[in-house]
FIGUMI-945906 format. One line per 2 residues: for each residue x, y negated, z negated of N, C-alpha, C. Coordinates in nm, 2 decimals. Atoms other than C-alpha are relative to their C-alpha. Layout:
BEGIN
X:Y:Z:X:Y:Z:X:Y:Z; ...
This chain:
BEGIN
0.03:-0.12:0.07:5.91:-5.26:-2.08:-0.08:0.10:0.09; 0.03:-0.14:-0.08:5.83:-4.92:-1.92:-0.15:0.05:-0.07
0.10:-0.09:0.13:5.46:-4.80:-2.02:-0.08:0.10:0.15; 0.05:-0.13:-0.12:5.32:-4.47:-1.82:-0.11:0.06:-0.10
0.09:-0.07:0.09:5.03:-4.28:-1.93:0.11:0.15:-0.02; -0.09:-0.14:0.00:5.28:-3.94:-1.88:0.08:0.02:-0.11
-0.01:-0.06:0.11:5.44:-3.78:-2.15:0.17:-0.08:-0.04; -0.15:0.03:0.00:5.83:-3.89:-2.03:0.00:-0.12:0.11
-0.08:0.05:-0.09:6.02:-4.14:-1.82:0.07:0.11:0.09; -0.14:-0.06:-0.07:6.14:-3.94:-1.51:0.13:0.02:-0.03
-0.11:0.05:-0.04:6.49:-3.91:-1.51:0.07:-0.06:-0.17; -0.08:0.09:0.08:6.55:-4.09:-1.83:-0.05:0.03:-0.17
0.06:-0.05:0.11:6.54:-3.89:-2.18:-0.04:-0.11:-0.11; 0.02:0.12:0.10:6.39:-4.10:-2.49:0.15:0.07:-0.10
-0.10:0.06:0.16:6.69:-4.19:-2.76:-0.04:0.03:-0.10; 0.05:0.05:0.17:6.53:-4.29:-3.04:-0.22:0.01:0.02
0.20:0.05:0.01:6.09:-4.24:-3.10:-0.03:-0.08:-0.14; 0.03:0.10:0.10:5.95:-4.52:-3.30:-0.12:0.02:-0.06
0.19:-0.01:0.03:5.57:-4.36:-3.34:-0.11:-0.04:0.06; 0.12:0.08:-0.07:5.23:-4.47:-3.25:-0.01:-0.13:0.02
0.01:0.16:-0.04:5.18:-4.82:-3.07:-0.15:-0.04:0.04; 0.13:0.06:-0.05:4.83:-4.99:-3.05:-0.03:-0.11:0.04
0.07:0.17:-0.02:4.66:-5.28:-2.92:-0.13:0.00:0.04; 0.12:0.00:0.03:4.32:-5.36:-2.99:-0.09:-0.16:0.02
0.09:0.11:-0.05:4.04:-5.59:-2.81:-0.10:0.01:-0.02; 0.17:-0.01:0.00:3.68:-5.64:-2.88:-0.03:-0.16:0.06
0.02:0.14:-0.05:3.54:-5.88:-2.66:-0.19:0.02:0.01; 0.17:-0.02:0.01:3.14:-5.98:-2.68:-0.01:-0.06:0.14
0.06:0.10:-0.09:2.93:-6.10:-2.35:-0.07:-0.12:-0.05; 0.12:0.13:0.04:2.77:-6.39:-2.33:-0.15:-0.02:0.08
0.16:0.00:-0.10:2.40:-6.43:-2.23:0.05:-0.01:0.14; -0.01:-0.04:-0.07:2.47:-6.57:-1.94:0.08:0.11:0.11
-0.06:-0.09:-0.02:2.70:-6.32:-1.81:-0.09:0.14:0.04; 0.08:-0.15:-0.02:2.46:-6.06:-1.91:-0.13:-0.01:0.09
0.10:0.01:-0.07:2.18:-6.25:-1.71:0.04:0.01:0.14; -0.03:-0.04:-0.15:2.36:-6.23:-1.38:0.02:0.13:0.03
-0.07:-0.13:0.02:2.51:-5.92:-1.45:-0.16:0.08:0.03; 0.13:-0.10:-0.01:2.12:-5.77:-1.49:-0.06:-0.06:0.15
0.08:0.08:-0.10:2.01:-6.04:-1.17:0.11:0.13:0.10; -0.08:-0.11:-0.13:2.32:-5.81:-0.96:-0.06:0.09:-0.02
0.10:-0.14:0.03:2.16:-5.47:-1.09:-0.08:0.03:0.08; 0.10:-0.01:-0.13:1.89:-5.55:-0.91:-0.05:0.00:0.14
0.02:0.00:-0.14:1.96:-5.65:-0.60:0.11:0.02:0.09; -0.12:-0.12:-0.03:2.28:-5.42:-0.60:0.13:-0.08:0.02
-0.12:0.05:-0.02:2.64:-5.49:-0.58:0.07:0.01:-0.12; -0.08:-0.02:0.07:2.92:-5.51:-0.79:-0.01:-0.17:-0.13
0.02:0.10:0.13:2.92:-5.72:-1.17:0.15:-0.06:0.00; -0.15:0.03:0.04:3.22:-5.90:-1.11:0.03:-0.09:-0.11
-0.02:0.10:0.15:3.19:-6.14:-1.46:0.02:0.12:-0.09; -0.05:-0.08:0.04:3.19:-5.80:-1.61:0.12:0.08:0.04
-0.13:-0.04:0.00:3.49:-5.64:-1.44:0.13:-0.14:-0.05; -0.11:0.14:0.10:3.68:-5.98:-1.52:-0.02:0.00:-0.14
0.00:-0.01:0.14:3.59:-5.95:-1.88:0.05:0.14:0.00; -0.05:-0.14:0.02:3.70:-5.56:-1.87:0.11:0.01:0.03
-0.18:0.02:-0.01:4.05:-5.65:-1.71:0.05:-0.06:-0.05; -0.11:0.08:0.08:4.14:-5.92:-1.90:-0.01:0.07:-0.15
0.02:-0.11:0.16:4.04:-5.67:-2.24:0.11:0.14:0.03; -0.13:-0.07:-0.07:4.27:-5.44:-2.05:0.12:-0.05:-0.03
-0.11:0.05:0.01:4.53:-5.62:-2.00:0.06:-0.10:-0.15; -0.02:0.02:0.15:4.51:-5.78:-2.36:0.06:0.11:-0.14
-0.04:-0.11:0.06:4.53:-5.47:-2.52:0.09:0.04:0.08; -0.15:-0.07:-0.05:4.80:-5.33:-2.31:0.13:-0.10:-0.03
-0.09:0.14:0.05:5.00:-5.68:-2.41:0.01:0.02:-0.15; -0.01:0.00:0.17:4.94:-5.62:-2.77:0.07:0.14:-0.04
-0.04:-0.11:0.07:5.05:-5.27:-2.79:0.16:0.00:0.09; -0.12:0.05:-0.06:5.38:-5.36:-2.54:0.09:-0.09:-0.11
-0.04:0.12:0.04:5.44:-5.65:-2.80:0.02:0.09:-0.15; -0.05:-0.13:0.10:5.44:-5.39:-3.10:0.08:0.06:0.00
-0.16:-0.10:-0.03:5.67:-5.14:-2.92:0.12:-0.06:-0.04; -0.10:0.08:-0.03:5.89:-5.39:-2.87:0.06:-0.07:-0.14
-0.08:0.03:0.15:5.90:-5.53:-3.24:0.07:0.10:-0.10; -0.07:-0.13:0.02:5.99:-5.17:-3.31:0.13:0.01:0.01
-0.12:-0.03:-0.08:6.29:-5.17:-3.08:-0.02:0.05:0.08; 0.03:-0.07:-0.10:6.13:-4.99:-2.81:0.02:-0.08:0.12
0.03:0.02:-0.09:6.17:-5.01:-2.48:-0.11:0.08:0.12; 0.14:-0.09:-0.04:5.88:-4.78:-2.36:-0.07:0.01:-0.04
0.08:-0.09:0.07:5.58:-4.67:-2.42:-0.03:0.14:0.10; 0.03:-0.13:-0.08:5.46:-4.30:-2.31:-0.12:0.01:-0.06
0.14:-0.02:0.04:5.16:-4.13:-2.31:-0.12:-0.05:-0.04; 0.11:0.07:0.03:4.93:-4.39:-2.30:-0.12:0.03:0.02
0.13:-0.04:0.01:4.57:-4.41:-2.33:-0.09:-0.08:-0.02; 0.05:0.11:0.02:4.34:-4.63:-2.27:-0.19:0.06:-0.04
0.14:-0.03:0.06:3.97:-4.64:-2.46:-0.10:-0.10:0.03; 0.12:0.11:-0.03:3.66:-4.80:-2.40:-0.10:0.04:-0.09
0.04:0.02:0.11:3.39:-4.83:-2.68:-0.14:-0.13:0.06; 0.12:0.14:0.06:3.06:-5.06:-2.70:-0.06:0.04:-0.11
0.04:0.02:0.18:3.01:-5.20:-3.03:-0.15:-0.09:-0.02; 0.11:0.09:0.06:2.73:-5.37:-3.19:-0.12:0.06:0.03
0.16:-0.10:-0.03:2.36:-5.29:-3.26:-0.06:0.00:0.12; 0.03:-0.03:-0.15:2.26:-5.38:-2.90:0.11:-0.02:0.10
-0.10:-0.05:-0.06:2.59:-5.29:-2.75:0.05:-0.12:0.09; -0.05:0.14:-0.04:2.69:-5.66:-2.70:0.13:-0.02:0.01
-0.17:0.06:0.02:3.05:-5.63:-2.77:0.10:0.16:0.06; -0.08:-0.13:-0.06:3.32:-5.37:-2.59:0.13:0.00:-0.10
-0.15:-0.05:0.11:3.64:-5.23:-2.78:0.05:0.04:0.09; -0.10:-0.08:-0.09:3.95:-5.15:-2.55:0.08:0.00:-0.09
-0.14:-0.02:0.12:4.23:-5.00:-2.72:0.09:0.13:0.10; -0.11:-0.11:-0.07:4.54:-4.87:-2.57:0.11:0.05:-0.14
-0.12:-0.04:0.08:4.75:-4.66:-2.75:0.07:0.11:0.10; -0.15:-0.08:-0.04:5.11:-4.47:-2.71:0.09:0.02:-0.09
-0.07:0.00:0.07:5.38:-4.36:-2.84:0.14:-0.08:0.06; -0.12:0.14:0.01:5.69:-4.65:-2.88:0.14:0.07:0.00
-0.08:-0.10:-0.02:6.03:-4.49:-2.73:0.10:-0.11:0.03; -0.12:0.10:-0.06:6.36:-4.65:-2.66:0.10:0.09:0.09
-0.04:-0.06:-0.06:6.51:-4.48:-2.35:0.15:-0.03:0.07
């Protein structure tokens, strides 16, 4: 399946449009995570237990809203859009949500 943030497929008009397609992740940290995560902060560098939780929420949600299109009939999505979001009263849990519109080209 074809997914572009851009409006079209080069080259290749949509057919048939199926509507809006979502896919929706909330993933919490876990202490530890957040204690290394604050131990790197300080003595600088990059949080890689948080980018590995933020790509696989990525790539989750981009799988769920592909897996939608697709029960549609689509073979595309266009104009995607990816969101980011922290939830919870002390901002413990992130929300990624891709949405698009579901095309069959």
């Amino acid at each position: 399946m074809i997914v572009t943030t851009t409006p079209t497929v080069e080259g290749r008009p949509a057919q048939q449009y199926f509507g809006i397609v979502t896919g929706e992740v909330i993933v919490g940290a876990n202490i530890f995570r957040d204690l290394f995560a604050g131990i790197r902060d300080i003595v600088g560098g990059r949080a890689a237990s948080y980018e590995n939780v933020l790509q696989g929420a990525r790539e989750q949600a981009l799988g769920e809203m592909r897996m939608r299109a697709a029960e549609l009939g689509a073979n595309a999505v266009v104009g995607v859009d990816l969101d980011y979001e922290v939830l919870g009263s002390n901002g413990s849990m992130l929300m990624v949500s891709a949405t698009g519109t579901a095309i069959r080209i």
